[in-house]
Residue, then its C-alpha position, 0 to 999 in steps of 0.5 A: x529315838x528309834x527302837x530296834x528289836x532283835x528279830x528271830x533270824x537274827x536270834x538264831x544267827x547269833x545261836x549258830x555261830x557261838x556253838x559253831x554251826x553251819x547256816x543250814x538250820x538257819x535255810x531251813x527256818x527261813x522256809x518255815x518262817x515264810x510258810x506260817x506267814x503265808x499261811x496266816x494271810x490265807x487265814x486272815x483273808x478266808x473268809x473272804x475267799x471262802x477258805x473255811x469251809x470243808x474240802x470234801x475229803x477225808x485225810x488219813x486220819x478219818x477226819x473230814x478235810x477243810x480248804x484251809x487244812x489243804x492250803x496250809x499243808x500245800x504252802x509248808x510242803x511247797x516252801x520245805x521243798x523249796x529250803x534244798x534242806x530237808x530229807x523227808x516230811x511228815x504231815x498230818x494231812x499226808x498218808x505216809x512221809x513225803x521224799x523231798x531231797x534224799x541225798x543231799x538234804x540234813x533234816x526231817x521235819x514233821x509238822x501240823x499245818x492245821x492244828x486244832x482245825x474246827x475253829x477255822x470255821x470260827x475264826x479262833x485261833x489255830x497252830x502250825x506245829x513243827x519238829x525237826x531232826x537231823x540226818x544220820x551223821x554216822x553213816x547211811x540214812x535208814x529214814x527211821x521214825x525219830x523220838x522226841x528226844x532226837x529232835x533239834x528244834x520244835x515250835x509253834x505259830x499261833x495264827x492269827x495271833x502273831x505269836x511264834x514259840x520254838x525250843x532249841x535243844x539245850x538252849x530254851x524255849x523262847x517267844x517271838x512277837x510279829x511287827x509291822x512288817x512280818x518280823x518275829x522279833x523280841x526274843x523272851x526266855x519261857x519258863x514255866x512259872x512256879x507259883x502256882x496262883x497262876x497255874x491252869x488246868x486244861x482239857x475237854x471237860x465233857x469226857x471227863x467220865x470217859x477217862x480212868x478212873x485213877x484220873x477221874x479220882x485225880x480231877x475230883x480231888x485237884x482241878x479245883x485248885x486251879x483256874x479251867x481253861x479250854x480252847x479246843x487247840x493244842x497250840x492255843x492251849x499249850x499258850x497258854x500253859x507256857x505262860x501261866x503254868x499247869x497242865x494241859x490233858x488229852x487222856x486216853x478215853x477207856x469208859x465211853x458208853x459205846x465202846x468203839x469210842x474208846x481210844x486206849x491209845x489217846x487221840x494226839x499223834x505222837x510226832x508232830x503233836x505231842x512230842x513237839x510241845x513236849x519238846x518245847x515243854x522240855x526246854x522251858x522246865x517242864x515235862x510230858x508223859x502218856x497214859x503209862x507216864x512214860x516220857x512222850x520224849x523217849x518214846x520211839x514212833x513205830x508209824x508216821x500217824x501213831x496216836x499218844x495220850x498227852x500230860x503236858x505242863x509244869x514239871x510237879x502237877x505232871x508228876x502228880x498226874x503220872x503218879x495217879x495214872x501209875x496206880x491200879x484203877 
C-alpha cells in the first residue's frame, strides 16, 4: 500500500489557515525552500566544479571568502528577491542590509548562507540559517534592526544532510526529512529531551583557557557529565543538540595570551546566528543567554553584523551555566 508523507508546505498551509492567516508567509517559504535546495546541489557537486576553494576576498566580517560562501548568498538573495515578499535582508556576506521590495514587501529576513563555512573544503556538513520578521503593522516602516523575540519563524538547512528544522512562533520547533523527490516531508515536534543520560556538551575545547574564569571553574566541575561533541558548525552542532540535550557554547574569549585576540563580545553574530537558534531553541523548551546571561531573545541589535557570545541548549544546564557567568570571576 502507498505511504504518503505530509510535506513542509503542506504543514505550513494547514498552520495558516487554523490561525487565519494570509499566504504571504507560505510565498516566502517556498523561496527559501528553493534557495537551500539549490544550494545543497551546488554543495553536492563542488567539488566537481571547483566550488570550494577561497574566492579571493574578504566579507565584511574580516573572513576570507570561499566560492561556496558566494554562491549560496547569490541564490538566497536571487530567490528572496524573487518571493515579491521581502522588505530588506541582511546577509553575512553583505556589508549593510540589502533593499529588495520596500513598499510592498511584509518581512525581513536575515540569514546565514554559508554557516560554519571551513568545512566545505571537507565536504562536512554546513547550515543555511534564516530568521524573519514581520513589517511594522502600526504605521510606517523605520527599517529598524529587530530582536529575536519579534521574529516570526527562524530555521535551519543542514547541508547535505537533508535535514530542515524551523520554529513558529507560538507553535514548536519541528523536523523535516528530504525525499526522493526534494520534498521536506514528516513533520516531527522537537523537544528537548529531559533526561539527562543523553545530554551533550559542545564547544571548542582548544579555547578553553581563554574563556573566564567563572567558566573555566563551570567546565572543570560539570563537562564531565556529559558526553563532548564538536563539529565545528552551529547548525550541525545545534543538531544535535536539539535532539539529544545539553548545551552548545561560543564564549566570549577574554584570557588569550595575545590580547588583541580577545573577543569580549563573542564571535557569533547576533542576528542571524544566535538569535535564530535561540529562537528555535525557544519554541523546543529551551533557552539561550550571552556572556552577561542575558536572554539572546530581548537583545536589541544596534548594527546588522553585532557579535554575541552564545549558551544555547536545555533550559536547566543553561541556567547553571548563566548563574556561573552572573558571578565575580
Amino acid at each position: 500500500m502507498l505511504q504518503f508523507e505530509q510535506t513542509f508546505m503542506d504543514f505550513l498551509l494547514e498552520h495558516q489557515e487554523r490561525h487565519n492567516r494570509t499566504y504571504h508567509f507560505l510565498i516566502l517559504m517556498n523561496s527559501i525552500l528553493n534557495a537551500a535546495k539549490r544550494i545543497q546541489h551546488y554543495y553536492l557537486t563542488g567539488a566537481l566544479r571547483g566550488n570550494l576553494g577561497l574566492a579571493g576576498s574578504v566579507n565584511v566580517q574580516g573572513e576570507n571568502v570561499l566560492k561556496m560562501d558566494e554562491i549560496a548568498n547569490d541564490v538566497v538573495k536571487h530567490y528572496l528577491s524573487r518571493s515579491g515578499r521581502v522588505i530588506q535582508a541582511v546577509s553575512e556576506e553583505e556589508d549593510v542590509p540589502i533593499d529588495m521590495n520596500l513598499e510592498g514587501g511584509r518581512y525581513f529576513v536575515y540569514y546565514d548562507p554559508m554557516d560554519g563555512s571551513s568545512n566545505v573544503p571537507h565536504n562536512l556538513p554546513v547550515g543555511f540559517l534564516f530568521g524573519v520578521a514581520k513589517r511594522n503593522l502600526d504605521g510606517p516602516e523605520d527599517l529598524h534592526l529587530r530582536p529575536g523575540r519579534s521574529y516570526i519563524a527562524a530555521g535551519m538547512f543542514v547541508i547535505p544532510t537533508g535535514t530542515f528544522t524551523i520554529a513558529l512562533r507560538q507553535a514548536g520547533c519541528w523536523r523535516f526529512h528530504i525525499d526522493e523527490i526534494q520534498n521536506f516531508v514528516k513533520p516531527t515536534r522537537m523537544t528537548l529531551p529531559e533526561n539527562r543520560k543523553t545530554w551533550e556538551v559542545s564547544y571548542n575545547s582548544a579555547n578553553r583557557e581563554t574563556y573566564s574564569s567563572a567558566l573555566q571553574k563551570w567546565l572543570a566541575a560539570n563537562e564531565r557529565k556529559y558526553a563532548f561533541r564538536y563539529l565545528g558548525a552551529l547548525a550541525g552542532d545545534f543538531h544535535r543538540i536539539l535532539t539529544n540535550g545539553g548545551i552548545f557554547m561560543y564564549p566570549a574569549i577574554v584570557n588569550h595570551p595575545d590580547p588583541k585576540k580577545n573577543r569580549p563580545s563573542g564571535k557569533l553574530r547576533l542576528m542571524y546566528e544566535a538569535a535564530v537558534t535561540a529562537f528555535m531553541c525557544h519554541e523546543a523548551g529551551g533557552l539561550a543567554v550571552d556572556e552577561q546571561a542575558r536572554s539572546i531573545l530581548d537583545v536589541v541589535p544596534e548594527t546588522p553584523h553585532q557579535r554575541t557570545a552564545l549558551y544555547l541548549g536545555s533550559a536547566p544546564l543553561v541556567q547553571e551555566v548563566a548563574a556561573a557567568l552572573s558571578q565575580k570571576a
